[in-house]
N, C-alpha and C positions, 0 to 999 in steps of 0.2 A: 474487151478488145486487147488485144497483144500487139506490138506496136513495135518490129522488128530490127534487126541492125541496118537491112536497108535505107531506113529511114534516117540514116544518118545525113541525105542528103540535105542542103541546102532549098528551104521554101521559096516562093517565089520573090515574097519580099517577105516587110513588119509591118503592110498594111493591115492586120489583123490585131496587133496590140494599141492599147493607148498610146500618147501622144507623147508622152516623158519616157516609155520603154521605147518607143519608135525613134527619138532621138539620140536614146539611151544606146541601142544597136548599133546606129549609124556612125555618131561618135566614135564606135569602137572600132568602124568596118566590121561590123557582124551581118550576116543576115541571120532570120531567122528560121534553123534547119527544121526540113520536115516533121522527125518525129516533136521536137517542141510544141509543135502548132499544133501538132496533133493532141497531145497532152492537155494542150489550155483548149482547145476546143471540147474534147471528152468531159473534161473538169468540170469546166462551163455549165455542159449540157449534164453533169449529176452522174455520170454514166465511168465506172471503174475501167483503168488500164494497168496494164503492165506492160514496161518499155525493157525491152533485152536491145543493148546497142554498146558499141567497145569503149574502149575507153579514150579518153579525151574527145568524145563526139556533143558531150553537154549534157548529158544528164543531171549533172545536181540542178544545174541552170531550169532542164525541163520538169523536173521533179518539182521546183519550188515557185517557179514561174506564176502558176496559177494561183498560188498565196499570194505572192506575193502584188500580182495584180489586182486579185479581191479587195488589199489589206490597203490598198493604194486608192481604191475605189470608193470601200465603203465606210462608215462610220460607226464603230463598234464600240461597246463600254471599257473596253479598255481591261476586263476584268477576267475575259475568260479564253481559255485557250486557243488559239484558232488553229494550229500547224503543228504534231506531234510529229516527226523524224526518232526513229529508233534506228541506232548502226551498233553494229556485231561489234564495235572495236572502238579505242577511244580515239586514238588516233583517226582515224575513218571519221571521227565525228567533229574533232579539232578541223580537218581538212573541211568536211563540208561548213563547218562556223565560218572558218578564214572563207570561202569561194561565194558563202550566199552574205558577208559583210560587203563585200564590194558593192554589189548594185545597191544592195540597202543605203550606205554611205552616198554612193554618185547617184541615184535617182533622191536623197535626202527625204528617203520614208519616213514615218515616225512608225519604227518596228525594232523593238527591242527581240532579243537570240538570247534564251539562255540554254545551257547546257546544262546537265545530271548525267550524274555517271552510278553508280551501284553502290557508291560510297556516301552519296549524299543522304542528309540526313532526313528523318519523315516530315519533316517541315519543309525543307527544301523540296520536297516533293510536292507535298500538299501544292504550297503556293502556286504551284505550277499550275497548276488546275484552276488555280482561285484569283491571282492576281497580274498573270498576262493574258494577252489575247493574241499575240505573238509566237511565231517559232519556237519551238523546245525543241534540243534535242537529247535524249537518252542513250547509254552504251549500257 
């Protein structure tokens, strides 16, 4: 499913996420815009998208939403990767670290973020695979 720039509007409400993202919005004055909902619903149901939408409409917010609801959810060992992000650029990748720490911090997740960049060493890598369950991201 492709999931357009129209979709930039605003959903109806956050009746569709949990109870700590639903306060989490409000707190903010967010709501939550259509193509998000759209995302965590596709996600949900196992089923691939791709979201084309401009910029500052929330993409990283809807890209990560669905981890980070899962990660919110469920109870995992702690050991294995749940959320790969790969960005073309490091910077791109600094920016989405700083944007997806916020809610991490104010919803008070237990989800750690680590980054790898092309420089990191085969260990640094491995672990990634082996000792979170958490976000990574790669440039």
């Amino acid at each position: 499913m492709t999931i357009g720039s129209s979709a930039a509007r605003p959903a109806q409400s956050v009746r569709h996420l949990p109870a700590a993202f639903r306060d989490w919005f409000r707190a903010r004055g967010w709501e939550l815009r259509s193509h998000q909902l759209a995302i965590l619903q596709k996600v949900q149901q196992r089923r691939s998208t791709l979201l084309i939408a401009p910029t500052g409409s929330g993409k990283t917010l809807a890209g990560f939403l669905p981890s980070l609801v899962d990660l919110a959810a469920r109870k995992r060992d702690g050991r294995s990767l749940h959320t790969l992000y790969i960005s073309p650029l490091k910077a791109l990748a600094a920016d989405i670290e700083r944007n997806l720490l916020v809610p991490i911090r104010e919803l008070g997740l237990p989800v750690r973020v680590e980054t790898r960049t092309g420089y990191a060493s085969g260990a640094q890598g491995a672990s990634a695979c082996t000792s979170t369950r958490h976000p990574a991201h790669n440039t």
